[in-house]
C-alpha positions as CSV (number, residue, x, y, z in Angstrom):
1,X,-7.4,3.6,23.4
2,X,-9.6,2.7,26.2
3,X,-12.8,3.3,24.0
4,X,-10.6,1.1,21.2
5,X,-10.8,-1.7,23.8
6,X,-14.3,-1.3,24.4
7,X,-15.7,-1.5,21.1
8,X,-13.2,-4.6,20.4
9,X,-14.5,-6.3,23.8
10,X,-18.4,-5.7,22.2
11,X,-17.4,-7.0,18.9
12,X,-17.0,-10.4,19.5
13,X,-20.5,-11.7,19.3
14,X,-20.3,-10.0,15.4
15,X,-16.6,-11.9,14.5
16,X,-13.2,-10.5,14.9
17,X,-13.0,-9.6,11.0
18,X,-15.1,-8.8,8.1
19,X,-18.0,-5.9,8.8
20,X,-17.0,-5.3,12.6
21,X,-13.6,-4.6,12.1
22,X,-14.4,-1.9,9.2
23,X,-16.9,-0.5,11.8
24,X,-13.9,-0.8,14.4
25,X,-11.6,1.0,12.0
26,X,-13.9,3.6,10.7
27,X,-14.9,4.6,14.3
28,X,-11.1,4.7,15.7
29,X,-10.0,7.2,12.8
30,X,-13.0,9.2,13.3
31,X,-12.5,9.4,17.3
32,X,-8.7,10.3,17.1
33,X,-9.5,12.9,14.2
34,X,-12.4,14.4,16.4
35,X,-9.5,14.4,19.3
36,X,-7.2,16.1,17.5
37,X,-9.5,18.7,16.3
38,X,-10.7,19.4,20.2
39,X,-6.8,19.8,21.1
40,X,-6.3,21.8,18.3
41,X,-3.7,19.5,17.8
42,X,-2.2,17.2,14.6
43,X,-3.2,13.5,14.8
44,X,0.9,12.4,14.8
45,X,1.3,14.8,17.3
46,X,-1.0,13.1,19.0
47,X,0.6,9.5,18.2
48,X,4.3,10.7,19.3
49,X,5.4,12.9,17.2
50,X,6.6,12.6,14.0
51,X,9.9,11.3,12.8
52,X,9.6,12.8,9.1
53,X,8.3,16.2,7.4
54,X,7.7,14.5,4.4
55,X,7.4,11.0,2.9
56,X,8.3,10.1,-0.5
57,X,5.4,9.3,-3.5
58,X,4.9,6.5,-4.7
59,X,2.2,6.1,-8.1
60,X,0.0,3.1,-7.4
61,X,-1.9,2.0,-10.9
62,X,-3.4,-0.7,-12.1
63,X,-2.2,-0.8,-16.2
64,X,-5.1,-1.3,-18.5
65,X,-3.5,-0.6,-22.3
66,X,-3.5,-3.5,-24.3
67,X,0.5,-2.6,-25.3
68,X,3.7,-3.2,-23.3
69,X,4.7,-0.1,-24.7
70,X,1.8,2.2,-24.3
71,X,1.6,1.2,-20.6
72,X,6.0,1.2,-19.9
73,X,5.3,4.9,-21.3
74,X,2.7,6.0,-19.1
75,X,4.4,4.5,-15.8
76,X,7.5,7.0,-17.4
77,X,5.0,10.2,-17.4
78,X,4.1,9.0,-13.8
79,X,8.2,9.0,-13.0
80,X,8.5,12.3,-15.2
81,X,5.8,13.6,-12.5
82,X,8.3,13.1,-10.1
83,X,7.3,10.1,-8.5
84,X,10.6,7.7,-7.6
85,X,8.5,4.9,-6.6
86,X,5.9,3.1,-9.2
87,X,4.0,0.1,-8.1
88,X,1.7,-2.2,-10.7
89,X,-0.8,-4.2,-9.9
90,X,-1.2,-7.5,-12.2
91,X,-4.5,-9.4,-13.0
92,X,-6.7,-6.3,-13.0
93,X,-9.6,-5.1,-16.0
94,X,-8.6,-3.9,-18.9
95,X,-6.6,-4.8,-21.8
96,X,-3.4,-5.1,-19.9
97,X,-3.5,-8.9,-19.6
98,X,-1.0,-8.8,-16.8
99,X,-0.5,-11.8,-14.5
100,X,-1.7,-14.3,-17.3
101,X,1.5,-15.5,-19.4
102,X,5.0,-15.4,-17.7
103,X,6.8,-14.4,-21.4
104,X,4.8,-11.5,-21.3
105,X,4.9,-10.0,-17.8
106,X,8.6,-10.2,-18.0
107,X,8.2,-8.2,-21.7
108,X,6.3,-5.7,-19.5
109,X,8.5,-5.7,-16.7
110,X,11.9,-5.3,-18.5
111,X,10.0,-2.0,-20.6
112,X,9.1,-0.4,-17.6
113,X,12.5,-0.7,-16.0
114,X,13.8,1.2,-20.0
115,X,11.5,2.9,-19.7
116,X,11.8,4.3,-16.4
117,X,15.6,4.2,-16.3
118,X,17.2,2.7,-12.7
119,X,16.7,4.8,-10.2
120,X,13.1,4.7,-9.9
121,X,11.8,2.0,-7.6
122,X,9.5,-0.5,-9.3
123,X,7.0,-2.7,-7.5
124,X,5.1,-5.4,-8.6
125,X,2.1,-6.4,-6.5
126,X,0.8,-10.2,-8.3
127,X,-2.5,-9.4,-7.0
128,X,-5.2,-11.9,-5.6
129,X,-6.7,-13.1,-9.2
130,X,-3.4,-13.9,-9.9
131,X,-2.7,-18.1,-8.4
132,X,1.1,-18.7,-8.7
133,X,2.0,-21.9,-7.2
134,X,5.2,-21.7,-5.1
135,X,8.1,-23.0,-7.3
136,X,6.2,-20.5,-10.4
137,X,6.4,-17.6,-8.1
138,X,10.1,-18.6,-7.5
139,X,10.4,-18.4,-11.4
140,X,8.2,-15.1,-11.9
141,X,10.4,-13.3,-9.4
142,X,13.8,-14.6,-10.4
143,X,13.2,-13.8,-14.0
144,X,12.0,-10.1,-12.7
145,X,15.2,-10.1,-10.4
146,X,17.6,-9.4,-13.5
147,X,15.5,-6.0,-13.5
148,X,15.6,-4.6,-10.1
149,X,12.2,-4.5,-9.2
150,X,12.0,-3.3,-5.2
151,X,9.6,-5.8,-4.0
152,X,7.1,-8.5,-5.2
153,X,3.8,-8.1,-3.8
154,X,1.7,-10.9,-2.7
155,X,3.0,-13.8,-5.2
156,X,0.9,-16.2,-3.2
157,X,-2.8,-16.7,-1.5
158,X,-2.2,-14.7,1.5
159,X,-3.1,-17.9,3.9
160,X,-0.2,-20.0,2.0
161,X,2.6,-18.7,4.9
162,X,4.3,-22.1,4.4
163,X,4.7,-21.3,1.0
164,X,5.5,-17.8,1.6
165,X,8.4,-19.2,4.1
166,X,9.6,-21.5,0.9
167,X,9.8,-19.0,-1.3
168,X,11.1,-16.2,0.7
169,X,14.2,-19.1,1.0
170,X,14.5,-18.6,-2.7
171,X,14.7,-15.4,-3.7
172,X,16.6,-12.0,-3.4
173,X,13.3,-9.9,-4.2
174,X,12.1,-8.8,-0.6
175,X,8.5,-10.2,-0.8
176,X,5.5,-7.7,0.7
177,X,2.4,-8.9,1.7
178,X,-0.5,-8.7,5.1
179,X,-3.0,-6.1,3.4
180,X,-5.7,-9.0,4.1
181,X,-5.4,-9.3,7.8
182,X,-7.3,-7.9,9.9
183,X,-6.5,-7.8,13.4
184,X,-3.0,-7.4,14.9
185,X,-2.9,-10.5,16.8
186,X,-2.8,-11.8,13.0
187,X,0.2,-9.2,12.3
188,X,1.9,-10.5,15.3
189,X,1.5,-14.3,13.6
190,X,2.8,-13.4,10.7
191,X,6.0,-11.6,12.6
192,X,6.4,-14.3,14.4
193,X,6.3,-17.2,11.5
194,X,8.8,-15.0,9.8
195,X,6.2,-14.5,6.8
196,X,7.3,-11.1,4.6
197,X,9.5,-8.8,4.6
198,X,7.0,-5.2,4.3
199,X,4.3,-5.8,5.7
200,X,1.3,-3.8,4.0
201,X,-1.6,-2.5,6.9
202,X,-4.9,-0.9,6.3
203,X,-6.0,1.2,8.9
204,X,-9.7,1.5,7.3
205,X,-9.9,-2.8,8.3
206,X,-7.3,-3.6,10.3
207,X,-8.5,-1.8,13.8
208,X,-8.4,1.8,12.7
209,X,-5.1,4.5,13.8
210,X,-4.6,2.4,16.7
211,X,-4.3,-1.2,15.6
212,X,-2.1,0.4,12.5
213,X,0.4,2.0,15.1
214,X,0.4,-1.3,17.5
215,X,1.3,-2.8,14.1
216,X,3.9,-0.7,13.2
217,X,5.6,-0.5,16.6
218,X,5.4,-4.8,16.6
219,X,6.9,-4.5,12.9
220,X,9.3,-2.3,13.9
221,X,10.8,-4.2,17.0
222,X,11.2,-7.2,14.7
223,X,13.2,-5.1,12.1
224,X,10.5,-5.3,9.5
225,X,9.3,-2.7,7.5
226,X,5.7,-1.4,7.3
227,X,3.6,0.4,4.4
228,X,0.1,1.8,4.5
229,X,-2.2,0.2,2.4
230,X,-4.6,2.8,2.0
231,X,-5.1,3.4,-1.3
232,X,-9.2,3.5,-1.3
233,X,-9.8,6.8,-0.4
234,X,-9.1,10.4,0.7
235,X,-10.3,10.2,4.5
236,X,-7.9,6.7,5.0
237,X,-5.4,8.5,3.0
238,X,-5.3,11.4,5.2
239,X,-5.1,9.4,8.3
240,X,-2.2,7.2,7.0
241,X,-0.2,9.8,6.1
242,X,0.1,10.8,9.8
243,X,0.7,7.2,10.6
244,X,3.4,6.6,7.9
245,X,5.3,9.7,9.2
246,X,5.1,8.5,12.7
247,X,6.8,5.1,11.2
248,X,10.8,5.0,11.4
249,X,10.7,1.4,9.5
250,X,8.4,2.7,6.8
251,X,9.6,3.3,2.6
252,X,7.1,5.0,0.3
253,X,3.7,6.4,0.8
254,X,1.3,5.2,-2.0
255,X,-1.2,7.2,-3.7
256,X,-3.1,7.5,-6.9
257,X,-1.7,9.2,-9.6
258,X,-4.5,9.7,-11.9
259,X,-7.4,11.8,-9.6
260,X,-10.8,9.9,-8.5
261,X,-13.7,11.4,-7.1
262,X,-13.3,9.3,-3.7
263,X,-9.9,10.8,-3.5
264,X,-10.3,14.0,-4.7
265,X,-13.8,15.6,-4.2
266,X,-14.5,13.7,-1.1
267,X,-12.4,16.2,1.2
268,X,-11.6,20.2,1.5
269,X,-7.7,19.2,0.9
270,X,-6.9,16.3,-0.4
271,X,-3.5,14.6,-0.5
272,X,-1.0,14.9,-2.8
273,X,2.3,14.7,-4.1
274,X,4.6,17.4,-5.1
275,X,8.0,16.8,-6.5
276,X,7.5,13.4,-5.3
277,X,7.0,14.3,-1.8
278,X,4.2,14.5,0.2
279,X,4.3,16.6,3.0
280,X,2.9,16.1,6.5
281,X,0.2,18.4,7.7
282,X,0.5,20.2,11.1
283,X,-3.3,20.9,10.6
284,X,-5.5,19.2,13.6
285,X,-6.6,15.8,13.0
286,X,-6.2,13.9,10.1
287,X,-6.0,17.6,8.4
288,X,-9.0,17.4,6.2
289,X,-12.6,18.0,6.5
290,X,-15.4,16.0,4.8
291,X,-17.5,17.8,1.5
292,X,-20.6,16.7,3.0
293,X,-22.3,18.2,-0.1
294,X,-20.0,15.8,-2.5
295,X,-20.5,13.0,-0.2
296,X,-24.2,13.1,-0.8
297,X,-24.4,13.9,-4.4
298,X,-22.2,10.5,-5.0
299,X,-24.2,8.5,-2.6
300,X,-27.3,9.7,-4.9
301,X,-25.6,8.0,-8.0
């Protein structure tokens, strides 16, 4: 943590966000995984302990069929996998179309949930290319209400928080949002204006294991809960896995449910679900090791 300190006290003639807090981040996760790995010890170990074996799957996808029903019934093979979560992401490529007429995200919405039956959890994240104003947003997610989605993800521009604070008035959907910020003196803003109600952290931009866990401890004293937005790729994967299972206010663990090369070739052991669990390594570190030989024959492409 001291060295944490250091590099955020030399950061400031760069900025506080954007390129010096990836650098931050990236060097934070590599530092506690090269700690762990000299201890011989597992990186939640190292953060505490653990408060969970395992942490429950969720499928992360961005739909790109052009039919309701062709995408409803591959979210189903995702559930049939075993996942119990599913989360969407709207206003994404592809032939989806999702996020750009209300009649039809509702179609989509209301398939998935028959689709899917109702005891699989069902996210929606609106997704930045997506600009509801704040009384549509309060329309989207009461129409989507009537179907039980878990949460609605980022229905506004993340700096609206005044518009966050009016809709959150106006809904029974618990509304996620914060994978955009970057420090956590902005995570302890949003705590404190009351914005959100899962509050999504990267550890790969917002100040690496240990900014994620000062995160989570803040979200946890205020009775929030916190996910791991770390969806990119297989080391930030590994890493948040540790951190989720050191989290007593988190839900679900995301992950991709169709395989990538960042996620899959990237590392000796890459995460994954089984059942729709994920367990959590005892391995030291972050529990996987880098292919250094895939590394460079994708940063030849």
């Amino acid at each position: 943590e001291a060295l944490w300190l250091a590099q955020r006290d030399h950061m400031w003639w760069y900025g506080d966000t954007g390129i010096g807090c990836f650098a931050l981040s990236a060097l934070d996760i590599a530092l506690w995984d090269l700690k762990g790995k000299a201890l011989g010890q597992p990186l939640h170990r190292l953060l505490g302990g653990k408060v969970t074996d395992r942490v429950r799957a969720c499928a992360s996808s961005h739909p790109n069929k052009a039919t309701i029903d062709a995408m409803a019934a591959e979210l189903a093979g995702m559930a049939a996998e075993g996942y119990t979560a599913l989360k969407v992401g709207f206003g994404k490529k592809g032939d989806a179309r999702l996020g750009q007429d209300m009649h039809r995200d509702l179609d989509f919405v209301a398939a998935v949930r028959s689709a899917i039956g109702p005891d699989v959890d069902f996210m929606v994240d609106i997704g930045y290319k997506v600009r509801y104003e704040v009384m549509q947003a309060v329309r989207v997610t009461r129409a989507f209400e009537q179907y039980g989605i878990r949460w609605i993800e980022d229905p506004l521009p993340y700096e609206d928080w005044d518009g966050y604070l009016r809709l959150r008035d106006a809904i029974q959907t618990p509304i996620a949002t914060g994978e955009r910020l970057w420090r956590v003196a902005d995570y302890q803003h949003l705590i404190e204006r009351g914005i959100g109600d899962i509050i999504l952290v990267d550890a790969g931009r917002a100040e690496g294991v240990t900014g994620w866990q000062r995160v989570s401890r803040l979200l946890h004293a205020a009775s929030r809960h916190v996910n791991a937005h770390a969806w990119s790729g297989a080391v930030l994967t590994a890493a948040s896995l540790h951190l989720t299972a050191t989290a007593p206010n988190h839900i679900i663990f995301e992950l991709k449910p169709k395989q990538s090369p960042v996620q899959f070739e990237l590392v000796d052991r890459p995460v994954e679900q089984h059942g729709g669990w994920v367990e959590v390594r005892d391995t030291p570190g972050i529990g996987v090791e880098v292919d250094e030989a895939a590394l460079q024959r994708h940063l030849m492409k």
